[in-house]
C-alpha positions in Angstrom: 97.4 119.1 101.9 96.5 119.9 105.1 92.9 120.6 106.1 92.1 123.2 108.9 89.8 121.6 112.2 89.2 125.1 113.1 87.3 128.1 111.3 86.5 131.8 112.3 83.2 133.2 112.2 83.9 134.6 108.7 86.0 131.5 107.6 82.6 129.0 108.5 80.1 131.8 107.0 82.3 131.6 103.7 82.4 127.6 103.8 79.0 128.0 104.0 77.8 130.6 101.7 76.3 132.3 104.5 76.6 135.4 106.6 77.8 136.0 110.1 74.7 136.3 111.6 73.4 132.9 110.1 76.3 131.5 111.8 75.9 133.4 115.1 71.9 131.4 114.9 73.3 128.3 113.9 75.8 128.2 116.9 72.5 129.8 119.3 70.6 126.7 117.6 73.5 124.6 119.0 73.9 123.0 115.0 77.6 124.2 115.2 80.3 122.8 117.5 82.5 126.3 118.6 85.8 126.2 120.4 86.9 129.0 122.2 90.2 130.6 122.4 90.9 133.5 124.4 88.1 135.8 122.9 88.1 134.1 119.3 85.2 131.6 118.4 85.6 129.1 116.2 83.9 126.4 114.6 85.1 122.9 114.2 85.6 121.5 110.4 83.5 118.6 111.7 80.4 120.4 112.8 80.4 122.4 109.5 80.7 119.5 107.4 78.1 118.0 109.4 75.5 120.6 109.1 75.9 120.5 105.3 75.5 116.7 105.3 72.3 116.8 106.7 71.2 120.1 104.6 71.8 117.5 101.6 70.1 114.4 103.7 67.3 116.5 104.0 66.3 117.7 100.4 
């Protein structure tokens, strides 16, 4: 199966269980990697993935 490396806004907030704005902070907080295309932003697999790894490190 093939696994996306890019997400939208609303893709990464769902991955997340979060909402758009919590993204918008996280990518302002520079804790999310974002690509951009044209006028889309998106968010690298990677950099979500990573921010949930160290949520768990952390607890």
């Amino acid at each position: 199966m093939d696994r996306k490396i890019l997400y939208s806004v609303n893709n990464a907030a769902d991955q997340l269980d979060v909402g758009r704005s919590t993204i918008y902070g996280l990518i302002a907080a520079k804790k999310l990697t974002v690509v951009k295309i044209g006028r889309r932003t998106l968010i690298t697999d990677q950099s979500i993935r990573k921010l949930a790894e160290d949520q768990i490190e952390q607890k």
